[in-house]
C-alpha positions, -999 to +999 in steps of 0.1 A: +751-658+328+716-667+337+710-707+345+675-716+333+653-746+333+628-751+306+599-775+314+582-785+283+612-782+254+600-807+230+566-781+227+567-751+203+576-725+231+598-747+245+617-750+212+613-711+208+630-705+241+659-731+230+657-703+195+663-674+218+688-692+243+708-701+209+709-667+198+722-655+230+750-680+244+767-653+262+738-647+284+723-683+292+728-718+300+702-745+300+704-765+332+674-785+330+650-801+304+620-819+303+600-833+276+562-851+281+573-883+255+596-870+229+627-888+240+645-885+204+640-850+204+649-841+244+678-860+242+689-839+209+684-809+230+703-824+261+735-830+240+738-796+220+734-776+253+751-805+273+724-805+298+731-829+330+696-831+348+662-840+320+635-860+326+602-873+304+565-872+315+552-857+348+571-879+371+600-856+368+588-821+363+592-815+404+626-827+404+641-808+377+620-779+382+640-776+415+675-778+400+701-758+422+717-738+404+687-728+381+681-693+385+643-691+362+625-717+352+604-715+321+568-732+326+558-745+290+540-776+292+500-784+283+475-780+309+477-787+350+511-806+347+523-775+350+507-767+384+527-790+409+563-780+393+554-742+394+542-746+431+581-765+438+600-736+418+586-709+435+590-730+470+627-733+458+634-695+456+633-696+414+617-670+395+590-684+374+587-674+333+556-689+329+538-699+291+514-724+308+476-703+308+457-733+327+483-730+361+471-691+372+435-702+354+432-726+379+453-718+408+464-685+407+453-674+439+474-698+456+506-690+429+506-655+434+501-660+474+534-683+476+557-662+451+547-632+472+558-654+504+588-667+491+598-631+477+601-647+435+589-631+404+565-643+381+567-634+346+540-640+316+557-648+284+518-652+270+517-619+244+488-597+268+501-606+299+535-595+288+523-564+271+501-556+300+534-565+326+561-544+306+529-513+303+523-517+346+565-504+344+554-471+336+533-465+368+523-475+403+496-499+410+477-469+428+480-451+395+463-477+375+429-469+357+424-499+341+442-528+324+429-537+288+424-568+269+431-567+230+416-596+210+414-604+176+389-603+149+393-633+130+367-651+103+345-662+133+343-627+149+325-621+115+304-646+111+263-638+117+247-657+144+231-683+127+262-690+110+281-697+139+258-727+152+273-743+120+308-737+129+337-766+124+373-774+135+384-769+098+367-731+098+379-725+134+415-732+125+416-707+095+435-675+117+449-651+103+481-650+125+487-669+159+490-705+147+482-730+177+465-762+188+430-774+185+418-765+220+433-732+225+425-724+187+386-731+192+390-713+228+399-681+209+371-687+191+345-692+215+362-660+235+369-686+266+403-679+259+399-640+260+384-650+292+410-673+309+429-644+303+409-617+323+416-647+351+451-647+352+452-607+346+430-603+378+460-627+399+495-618+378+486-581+385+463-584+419+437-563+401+400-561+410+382-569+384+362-537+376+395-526+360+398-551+337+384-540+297+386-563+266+383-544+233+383-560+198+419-547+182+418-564+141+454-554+134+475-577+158+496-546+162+487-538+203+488-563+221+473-547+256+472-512+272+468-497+307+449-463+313+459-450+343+447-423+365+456-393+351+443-405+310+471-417+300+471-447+279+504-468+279+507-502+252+529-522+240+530-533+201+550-552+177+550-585+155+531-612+168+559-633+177+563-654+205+601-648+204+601-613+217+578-620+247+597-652+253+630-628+252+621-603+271+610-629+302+645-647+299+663-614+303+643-594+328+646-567+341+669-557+312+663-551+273+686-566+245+688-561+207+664-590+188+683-616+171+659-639+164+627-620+152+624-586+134+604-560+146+573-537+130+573-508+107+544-489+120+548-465+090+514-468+070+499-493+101+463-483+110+452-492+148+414-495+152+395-507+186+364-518+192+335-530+214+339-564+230+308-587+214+296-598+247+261-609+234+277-627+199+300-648+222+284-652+255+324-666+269+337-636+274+316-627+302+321-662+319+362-652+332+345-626+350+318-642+369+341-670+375+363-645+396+337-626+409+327-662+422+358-663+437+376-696+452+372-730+431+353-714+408+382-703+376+390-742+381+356-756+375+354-735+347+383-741+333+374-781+339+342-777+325+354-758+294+382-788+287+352-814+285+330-788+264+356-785+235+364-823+238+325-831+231+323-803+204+353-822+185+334-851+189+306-839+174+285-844+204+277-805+205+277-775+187+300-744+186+275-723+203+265-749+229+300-749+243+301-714+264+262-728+276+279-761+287+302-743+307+280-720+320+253-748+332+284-761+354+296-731+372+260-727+383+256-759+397+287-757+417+291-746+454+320-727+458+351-733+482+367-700+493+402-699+498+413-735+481+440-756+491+458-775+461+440-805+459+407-788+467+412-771+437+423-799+414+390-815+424+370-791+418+388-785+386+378-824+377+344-821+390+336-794+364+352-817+338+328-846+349+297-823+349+302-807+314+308-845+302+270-854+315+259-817+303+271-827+272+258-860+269+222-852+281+224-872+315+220-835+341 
C-alpha cells in the first residue's frame, strides 16, 4: 500500500489521479488533498477516501505536502504554487510525481540539485517526459545519443505564414487530441510549450543540450524516443491518455494491468516524423537558448511568456508577436548563475513585468 498526497485534486489531473487511485484500492491510500478554491468538490474527495489532512489555496500546500506518512506526492497544481511545496517534499524524504511543467521550467536546476541531495525520485507524469523517463530504462546515461521531442501537427502547424498573424483563441483551441486550458493550448501553438519542455528534459534527465532533438510526429502515437550510442532507437507509444502516464508514476518502479484506459491497436497505424519548423515558429528555438543562457534565464522566459499570451488574449498583440515578446525580454536580461529560490522567483517576475511594457509599447 503506497500512501500518496495529491496537491491540486479539484484540477483535471488531479481528478485523473483520484480515477487511477479508485481503480486500484488495493495498492493506494490518499493521505492528503488540496484544492486552490473548490471547497465543495475537495471536501467530496476528502470523505470518499476519508482523508484526515486537506487544505485550500497556497497557504497550505507546504503543510500537507509534508504529511508523514505520505510516501509520493503528486504535484498537480497551475503554475509556480507548485514550486515551494515541491522544494518541502523533496526536503521531507518524499518522492515527487510531478504534473506541474512551470516548477522544473523555472527552477529545475535547484529541484533536481536537492532531490539528488536528499536521495528522492522525481517522476514526470507529463506524456514526453514520461515516455522519454520509461525509454532512459533501457540504457545507461553514458549510452545515450540523444533524447527526442515528439510534437504534434495540429491545424496551426499548417497554416501559411501570413495566415498565422491572423490567428485566434477560437482557431487555437481546435486540437485534434490533448484537450487543455487556454495558456498551455496557445503555448502548444506558438511551440513555447515544445520548448518548456526541452527545459525540463535538459534538468529531469541532466542532459546537455546538444542531445536534445524535437521532430514533428502527426499521429499522437510516439510520444518520445532515445537514440543511443550504438543506433538504437527506443520509444514509448500508446493512446494519448493522461491515465497511463499518471499510472505508471503512482506505481513505479513496477507495471500493472490498465483499468482505467484502453490501450492501442497499432495494426494498420502509420508513424511518420518530420523536421522541426524552426523558422515557421521562431519558440521552439527560445527553450534552448534560455538553457544555454543558463541560471535565471528558463524563469524569465517562462515570466515573460505568461505576460505575452495574457496580452495576446487581450487583444493587445498578435499570435506571431508573442515568441518576439519573449525573445525581446530574455535579451534584455542579465543573467544570475546559480539562483537561489527567490532569486529566481524574481527574476521569473521581472520577465513578466518586461513582456507587459513590451507588449504595451512603453520599452
Amino acid at each position: 500500500m503506497k500512501n500518496i498526497v495529491v496537491l491540486g485534486s479539484t484540477g483535471s489531473i488531479g481528478r485523473e489521479v483520484l480515477d487511477v487511485v479508485r481503480a486500484f484500492p488495493e495498492h493506494f491510500k490518499i493521505v492528503g488533498l488540496t484544492a486552490n478554491t473548490n471547497s465543495k468538490l475537495l471536501k467530496e474527495q476528502k470523505d470518499e477516501f476519508c482523508v484526515s489532512v486537506t487544505g485550500i489555496g497556497e497557504k497550505d500546500l507546504v503543510r500537507v505536502a509534508t504529511t508523514a506518512e505520505a510516501d509520493l506526492v503528486v504535484i498537480s497544481v497551475v503554475g509556480l504554487a507548485g514550486l515551494l511545496p515541491t522544494l518541502a517534499a523533496i526536503k521531507s524524504g518524499k518522492d515527487v510525481a510531478i504534473a506541474t511543467k512551470e516548477v522544473l521550467v523555472v527552477a529545475g536546476e535547484l529541484v533536481m540539485r536537492e532531490a539528488k541531495k536528499h536521495n528522492v525520485r522525481i517522476i514526470p507524469i507529463d506524456s514526453e517526459h514520461s515516455a522519454l523517463f520509461q525509454c532512459l530504462l533501457s540504457g545507461g546515461k553514458k549510452e545515450v545519443k540523444k533524447l527526442i521531442l515528439t510534437m504534434g501537427k495540429g491545424k496551426i502547424a499548417q497554416m501559411k505564414n501570413e495566415e498565422l498573424k491572423s490567428v485566434t483563441i477560437e482557431q487555437i483551441n481546435e486540437r485534434p487530441e490533448w484537450k487543455m486550458g487556454n495558456k498551455i493550448t496557445i503555448d502548444s501553438a506558438t511551440c513555447l510549450n515544445k520548448s518548456f519542455e526541452v527545459v525540463e528534459a535538459r534538468w529531469l534527465f541532466d542532459i546537455h543540450p546538444s542531445k536534445i532533438e524535437i521532430v514533428v510526429h502527426p499521429e499522437y502515437i510516439c510520444h518520445s524516443m532515445v537514440e543511443f550510442i550504438d543506433g538504437s532507437i527506443v520509444s514509448e507509444m500508446g493512446t494519448p491518455d493522461m491515465k497511463r502516464y499518471i499510472q505508471y508514476a503512482l506505481f513505479f518502479p513496477e507495471r500493472k494491468e490498465m483499468r482505467v484506459t484502453k490501450g492501442i491497436d497499432i495494426v494498420g497505424k502509420t508513424l511518420s516524423f518530420e523536421n522541426a519548423p524552426y523558422k515557421k515558429f521562431p519558440g521552439l528555438q527560445l527553450g534552448f537558448d534560455a538553457i544555454q543562457k543558463g541560471g535565471t534565464m528558463p524563469a524569465v522566459m517562462h515570466g515573460a511568456d505568461e505576460s505575452a499570451v495574457q496580452a495576446f488574449l487581450s487583444k493587445k498583440i498578435r499570435f506571431t508577436d508573442i515568441p518576439h515578446v519573449i525573445r525581446k525580454v530574455m535579451v534584455l536580461h542579465k543573467v544570475i548563475k546559480n539562483p537561489n529560490l527567490n532569486e529566481i522567483i524574481s527574476a521569473e517576475q521581472w520577465g513578466k513585468e518586461y513582456a507587459i511594457k513590451i507588449s504595451d509599447n512603453k520599452i
